[in-house]
DSSP file (Angstrom, degrees, kcal/mol; ACC not computed):
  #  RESIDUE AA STRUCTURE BP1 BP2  ACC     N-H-->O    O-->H-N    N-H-->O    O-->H-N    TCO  KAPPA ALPHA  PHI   PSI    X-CA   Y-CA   Z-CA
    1    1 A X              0   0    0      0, 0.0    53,-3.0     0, 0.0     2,-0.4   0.000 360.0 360.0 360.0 144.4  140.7  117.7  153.0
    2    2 A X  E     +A   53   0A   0     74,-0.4    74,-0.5    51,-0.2     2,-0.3  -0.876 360.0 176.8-115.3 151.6  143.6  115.9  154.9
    3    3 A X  E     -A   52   0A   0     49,-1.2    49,-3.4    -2,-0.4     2,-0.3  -0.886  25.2-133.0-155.3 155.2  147.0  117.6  154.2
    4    4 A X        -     0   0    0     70,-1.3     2,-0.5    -2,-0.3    47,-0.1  -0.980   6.6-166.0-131.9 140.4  150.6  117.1  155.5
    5    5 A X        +     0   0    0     45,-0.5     6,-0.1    -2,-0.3     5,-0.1  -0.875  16.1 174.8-121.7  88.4  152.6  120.1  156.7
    6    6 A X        +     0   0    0     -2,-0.5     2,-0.3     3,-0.1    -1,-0.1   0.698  61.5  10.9-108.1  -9.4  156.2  118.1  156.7
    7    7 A X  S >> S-     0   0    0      1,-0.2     3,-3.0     2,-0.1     4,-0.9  -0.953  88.7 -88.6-149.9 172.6  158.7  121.5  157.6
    8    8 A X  H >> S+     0   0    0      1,-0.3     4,-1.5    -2,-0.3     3,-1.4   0.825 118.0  59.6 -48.0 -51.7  158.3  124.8  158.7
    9    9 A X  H 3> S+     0   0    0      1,-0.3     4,-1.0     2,-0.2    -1,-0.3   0.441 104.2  58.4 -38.2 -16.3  158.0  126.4  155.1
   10   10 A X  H <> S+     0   0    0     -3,-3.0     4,-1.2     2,-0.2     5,-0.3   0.954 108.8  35.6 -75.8 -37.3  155.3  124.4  154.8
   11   11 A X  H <X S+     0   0    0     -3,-1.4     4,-0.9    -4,-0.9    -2,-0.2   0.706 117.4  56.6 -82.6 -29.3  153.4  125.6  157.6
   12   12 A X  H  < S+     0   0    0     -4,-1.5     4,-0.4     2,-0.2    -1,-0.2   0.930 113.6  45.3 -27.1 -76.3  154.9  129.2  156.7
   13   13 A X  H >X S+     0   0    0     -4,-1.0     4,-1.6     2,-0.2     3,-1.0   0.807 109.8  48.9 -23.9 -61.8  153.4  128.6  153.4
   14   14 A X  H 3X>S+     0   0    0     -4,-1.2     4,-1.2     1,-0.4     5,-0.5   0.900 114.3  47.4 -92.0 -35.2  149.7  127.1  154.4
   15   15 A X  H 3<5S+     0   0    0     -4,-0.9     4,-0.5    -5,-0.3    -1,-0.4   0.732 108.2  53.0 -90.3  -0.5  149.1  129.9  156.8
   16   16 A X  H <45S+     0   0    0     -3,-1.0    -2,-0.2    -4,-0.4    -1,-0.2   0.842 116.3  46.1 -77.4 -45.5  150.3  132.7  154.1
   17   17 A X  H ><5S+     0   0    0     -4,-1.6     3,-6.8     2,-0.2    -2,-0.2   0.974 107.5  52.4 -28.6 -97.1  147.7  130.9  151.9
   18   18 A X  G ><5S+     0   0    0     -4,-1.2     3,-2.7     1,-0.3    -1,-0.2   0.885 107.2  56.6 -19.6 -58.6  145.2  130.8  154.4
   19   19 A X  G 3 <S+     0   0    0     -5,-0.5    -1,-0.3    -4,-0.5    -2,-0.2   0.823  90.1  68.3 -62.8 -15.1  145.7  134.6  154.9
   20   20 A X  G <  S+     0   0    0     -3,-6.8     2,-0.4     1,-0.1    -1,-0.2   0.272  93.5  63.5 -96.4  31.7  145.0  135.6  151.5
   21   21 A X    <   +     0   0    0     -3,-2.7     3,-0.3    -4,-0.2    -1,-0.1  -0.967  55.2 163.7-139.1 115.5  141.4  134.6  152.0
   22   22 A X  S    S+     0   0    0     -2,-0.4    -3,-0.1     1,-0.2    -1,-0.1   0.341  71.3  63.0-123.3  10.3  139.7  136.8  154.7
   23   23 A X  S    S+     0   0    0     37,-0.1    36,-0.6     2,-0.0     2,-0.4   0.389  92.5  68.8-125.0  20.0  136.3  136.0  153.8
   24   24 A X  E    S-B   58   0A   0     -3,-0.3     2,-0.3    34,-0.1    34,-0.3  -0.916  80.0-115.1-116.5 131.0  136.3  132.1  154.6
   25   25 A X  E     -B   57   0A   0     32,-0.5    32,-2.5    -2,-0.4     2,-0.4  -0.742  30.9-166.5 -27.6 115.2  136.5  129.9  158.1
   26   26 A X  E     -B   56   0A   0     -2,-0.3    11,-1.3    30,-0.2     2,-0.5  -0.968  10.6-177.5-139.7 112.5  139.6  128.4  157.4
   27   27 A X  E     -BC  55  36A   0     28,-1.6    28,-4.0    -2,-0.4     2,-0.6  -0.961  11.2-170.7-126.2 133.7  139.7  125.2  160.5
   28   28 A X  E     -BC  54  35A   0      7,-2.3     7,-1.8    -2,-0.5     2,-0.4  -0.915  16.0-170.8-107.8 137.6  142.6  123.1  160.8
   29   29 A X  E     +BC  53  34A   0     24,-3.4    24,-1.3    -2,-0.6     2,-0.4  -0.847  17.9 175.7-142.8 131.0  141.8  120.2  163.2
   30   30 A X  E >  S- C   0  33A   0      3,-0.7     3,-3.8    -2,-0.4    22,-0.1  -0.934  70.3 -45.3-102.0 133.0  143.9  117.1  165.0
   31   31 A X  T 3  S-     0   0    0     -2,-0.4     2,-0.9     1,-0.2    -1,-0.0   0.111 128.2 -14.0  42.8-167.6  142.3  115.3  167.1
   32   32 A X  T 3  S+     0   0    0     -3,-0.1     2,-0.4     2,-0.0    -1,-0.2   0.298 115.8 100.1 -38.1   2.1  140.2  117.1  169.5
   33   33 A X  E <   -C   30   0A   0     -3,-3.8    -3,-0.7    -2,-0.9     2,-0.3  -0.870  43.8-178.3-109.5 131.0  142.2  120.6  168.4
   34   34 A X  E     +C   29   0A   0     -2,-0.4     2,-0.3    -5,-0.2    -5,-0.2  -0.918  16.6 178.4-118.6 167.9  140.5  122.9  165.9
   35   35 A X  E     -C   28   0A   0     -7,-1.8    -7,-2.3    -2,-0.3     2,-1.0  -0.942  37.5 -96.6-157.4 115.1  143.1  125.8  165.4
   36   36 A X  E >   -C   27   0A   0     -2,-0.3     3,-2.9     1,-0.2     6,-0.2  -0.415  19.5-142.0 -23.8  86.3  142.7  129.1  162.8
   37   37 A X  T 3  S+     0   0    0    -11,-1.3    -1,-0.2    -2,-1.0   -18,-0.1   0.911 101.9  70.3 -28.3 -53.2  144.5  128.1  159.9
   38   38 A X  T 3  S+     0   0    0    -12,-0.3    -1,-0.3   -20,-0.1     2,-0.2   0.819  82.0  85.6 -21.3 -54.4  145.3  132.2  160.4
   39   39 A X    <   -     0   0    0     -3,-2.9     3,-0.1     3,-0.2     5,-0.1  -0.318  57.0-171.3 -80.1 120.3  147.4  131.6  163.4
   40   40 A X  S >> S+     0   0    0      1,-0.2     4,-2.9    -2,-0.2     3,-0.6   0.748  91.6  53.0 -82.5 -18.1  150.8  130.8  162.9
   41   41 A X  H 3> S+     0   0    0      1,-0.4     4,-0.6     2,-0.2     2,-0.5   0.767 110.5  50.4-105.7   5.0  151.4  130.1  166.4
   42   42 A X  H 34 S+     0   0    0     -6,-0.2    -1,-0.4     2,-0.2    -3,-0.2  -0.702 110.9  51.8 -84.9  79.0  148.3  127.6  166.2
   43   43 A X  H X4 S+     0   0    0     -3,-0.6     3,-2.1    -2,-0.5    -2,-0.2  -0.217 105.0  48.1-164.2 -81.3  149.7  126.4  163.7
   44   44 A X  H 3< S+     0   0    0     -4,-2.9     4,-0.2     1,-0.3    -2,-0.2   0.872 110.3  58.3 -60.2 -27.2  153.1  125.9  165.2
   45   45 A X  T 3< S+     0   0    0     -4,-0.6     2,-0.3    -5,-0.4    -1,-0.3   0.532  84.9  86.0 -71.8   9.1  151.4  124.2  168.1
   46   46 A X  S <  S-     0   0    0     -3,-2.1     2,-1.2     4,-0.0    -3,-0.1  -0.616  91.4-105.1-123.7 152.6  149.6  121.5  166.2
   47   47 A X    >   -     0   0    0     -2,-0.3     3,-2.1     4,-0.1    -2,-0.1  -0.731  29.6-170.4 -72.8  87.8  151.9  118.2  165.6
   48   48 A X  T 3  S+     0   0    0     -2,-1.2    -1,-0.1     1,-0.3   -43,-0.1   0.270  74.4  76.6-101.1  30.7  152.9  118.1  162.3
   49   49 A X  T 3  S+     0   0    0      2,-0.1    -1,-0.3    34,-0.1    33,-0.0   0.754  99.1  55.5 -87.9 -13.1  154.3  114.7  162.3
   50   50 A X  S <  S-     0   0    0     -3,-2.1   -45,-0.5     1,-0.2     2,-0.3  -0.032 103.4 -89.8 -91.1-162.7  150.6  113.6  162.2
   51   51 A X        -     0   0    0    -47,-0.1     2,-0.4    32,-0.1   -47,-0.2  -0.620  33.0-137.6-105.8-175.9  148.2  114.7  159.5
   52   52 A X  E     -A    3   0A   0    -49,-3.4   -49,-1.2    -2,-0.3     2,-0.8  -0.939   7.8-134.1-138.1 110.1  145.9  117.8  159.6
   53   53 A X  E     -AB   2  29A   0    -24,-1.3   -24,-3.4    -2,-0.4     2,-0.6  -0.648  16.1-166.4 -64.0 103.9  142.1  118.2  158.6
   54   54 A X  E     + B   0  28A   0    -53,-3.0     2,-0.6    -2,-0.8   -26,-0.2  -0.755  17.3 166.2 -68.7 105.2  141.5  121.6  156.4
   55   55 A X  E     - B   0  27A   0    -28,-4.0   -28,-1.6    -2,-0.6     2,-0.4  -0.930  16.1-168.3-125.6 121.4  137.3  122.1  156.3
   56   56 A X  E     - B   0  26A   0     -2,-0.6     2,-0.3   -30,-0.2   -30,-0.2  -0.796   9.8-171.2-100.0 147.7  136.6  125.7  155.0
   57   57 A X  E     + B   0  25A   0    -32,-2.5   -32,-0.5    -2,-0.4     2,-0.2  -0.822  22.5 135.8-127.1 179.8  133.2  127.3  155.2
   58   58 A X  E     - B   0  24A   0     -2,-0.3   -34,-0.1   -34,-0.3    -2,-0.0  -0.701  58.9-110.7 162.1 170.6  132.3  130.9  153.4
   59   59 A X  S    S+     0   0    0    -36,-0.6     2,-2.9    -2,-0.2   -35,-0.1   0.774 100.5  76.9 -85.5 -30.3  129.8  132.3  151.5
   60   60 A X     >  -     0   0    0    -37,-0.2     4,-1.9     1,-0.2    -1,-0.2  -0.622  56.1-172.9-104.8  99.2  131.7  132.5  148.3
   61   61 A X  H  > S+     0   0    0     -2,-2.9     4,-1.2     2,-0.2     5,-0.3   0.888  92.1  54.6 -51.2 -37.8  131.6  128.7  147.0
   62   62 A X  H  > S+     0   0    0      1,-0.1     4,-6.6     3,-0.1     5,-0.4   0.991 108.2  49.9 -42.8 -56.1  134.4  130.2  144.0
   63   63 A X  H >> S+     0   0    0      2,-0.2     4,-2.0     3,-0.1     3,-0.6   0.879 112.0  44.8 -34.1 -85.7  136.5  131.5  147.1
   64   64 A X  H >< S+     0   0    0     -4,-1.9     3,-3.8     1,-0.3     4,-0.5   0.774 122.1  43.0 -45.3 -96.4  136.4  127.4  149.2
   65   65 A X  H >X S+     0   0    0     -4,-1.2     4,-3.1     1,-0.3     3,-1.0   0.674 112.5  46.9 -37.9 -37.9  137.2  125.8  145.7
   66   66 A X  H <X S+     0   0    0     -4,-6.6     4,-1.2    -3,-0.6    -1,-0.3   0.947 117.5  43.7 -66.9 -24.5  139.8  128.2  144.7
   67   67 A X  H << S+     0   0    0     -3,-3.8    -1,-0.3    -4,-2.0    -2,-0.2   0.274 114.8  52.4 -89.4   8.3  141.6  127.8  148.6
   68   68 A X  H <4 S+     0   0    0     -3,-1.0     4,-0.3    -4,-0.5    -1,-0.2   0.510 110.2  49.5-122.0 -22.2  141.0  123.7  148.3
   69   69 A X  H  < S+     0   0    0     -4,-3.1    -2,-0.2    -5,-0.3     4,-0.2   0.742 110.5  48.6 -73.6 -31.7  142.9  123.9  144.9
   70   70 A X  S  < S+     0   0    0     -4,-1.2    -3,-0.1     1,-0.2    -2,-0.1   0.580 110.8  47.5-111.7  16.0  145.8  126.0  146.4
   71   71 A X  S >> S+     0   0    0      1,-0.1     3,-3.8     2,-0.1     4,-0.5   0.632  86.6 100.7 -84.4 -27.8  146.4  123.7  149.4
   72   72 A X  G >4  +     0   0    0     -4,-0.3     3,-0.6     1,-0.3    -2,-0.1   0.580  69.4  65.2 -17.1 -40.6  146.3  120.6  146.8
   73   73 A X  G 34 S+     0   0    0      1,-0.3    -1,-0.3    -4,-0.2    -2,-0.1   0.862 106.7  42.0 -72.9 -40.1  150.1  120.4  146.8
   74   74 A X  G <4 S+     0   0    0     -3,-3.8   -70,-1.3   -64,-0.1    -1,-0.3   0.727  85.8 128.1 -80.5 -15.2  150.0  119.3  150.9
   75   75 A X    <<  -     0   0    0     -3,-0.6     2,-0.4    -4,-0.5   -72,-0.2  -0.125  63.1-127.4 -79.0 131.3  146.9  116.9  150.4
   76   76 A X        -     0   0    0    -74,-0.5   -74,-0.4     2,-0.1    -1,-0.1  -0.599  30.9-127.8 -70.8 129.1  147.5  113.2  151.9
   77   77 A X        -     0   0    0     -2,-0.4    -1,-0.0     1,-0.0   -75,-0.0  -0.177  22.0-106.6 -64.5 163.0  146.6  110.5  148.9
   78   78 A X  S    S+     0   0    0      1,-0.1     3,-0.3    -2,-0.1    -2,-0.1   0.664 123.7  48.0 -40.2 -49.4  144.4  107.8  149.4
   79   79 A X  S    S+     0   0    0      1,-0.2    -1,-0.1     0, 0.0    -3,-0.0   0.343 104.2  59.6-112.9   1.5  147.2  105.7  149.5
   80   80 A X        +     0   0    0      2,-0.1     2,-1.5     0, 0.0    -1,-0.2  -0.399  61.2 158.4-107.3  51.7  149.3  107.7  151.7
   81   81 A X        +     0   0    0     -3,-0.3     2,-0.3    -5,-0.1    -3,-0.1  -0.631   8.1 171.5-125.0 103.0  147.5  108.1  155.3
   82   82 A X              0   0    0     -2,-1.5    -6,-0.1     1,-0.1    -2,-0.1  -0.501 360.0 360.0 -61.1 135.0  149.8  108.7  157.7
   83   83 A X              0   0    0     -2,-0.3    -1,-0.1   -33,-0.1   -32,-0.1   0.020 360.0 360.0-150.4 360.0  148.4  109.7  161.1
């Protein structure tokens, strides 16, 4: 999923998110950076004028859907792709 993270609260936000799922691989990647969605200060290191690739892995497919529904709110449209 590609998402946009436009202010700090977002990124505050996505990595609070992120935490409340401990049983998932949670990879944000730009470019050539993959970064722990955990980390807030990979987080904060990542460029958030561009966009950001989410891919989750885990055993519990409910878990990935329910954490790809409650990023939804950041996800770049089709008809919005910034990079």
């Amino acid at each position: 999923m590609i998402i946009k993270l436009n202010t700090i609260q977002d990124v505050n936000d996505f990595v609070s998110m992120c935490n409340k799922y401990k049983g998932e691989y949670i990879d944000v990647k730009q470019g050539r950076q993959v970064i722990d969605g955990r980390s807030i200060l990979g987080m904060y290191s990542l460029n958030h004028m561009k966009n950001l690739e989410v891919e989750v892995d885990g055993d519990d497919l409910n878990s990935v859907f329910e954490f790809y529904e409650s990023i939804k709110k950041w996800q770049v449209n089709a008809n919005n792709k910034m990079k």
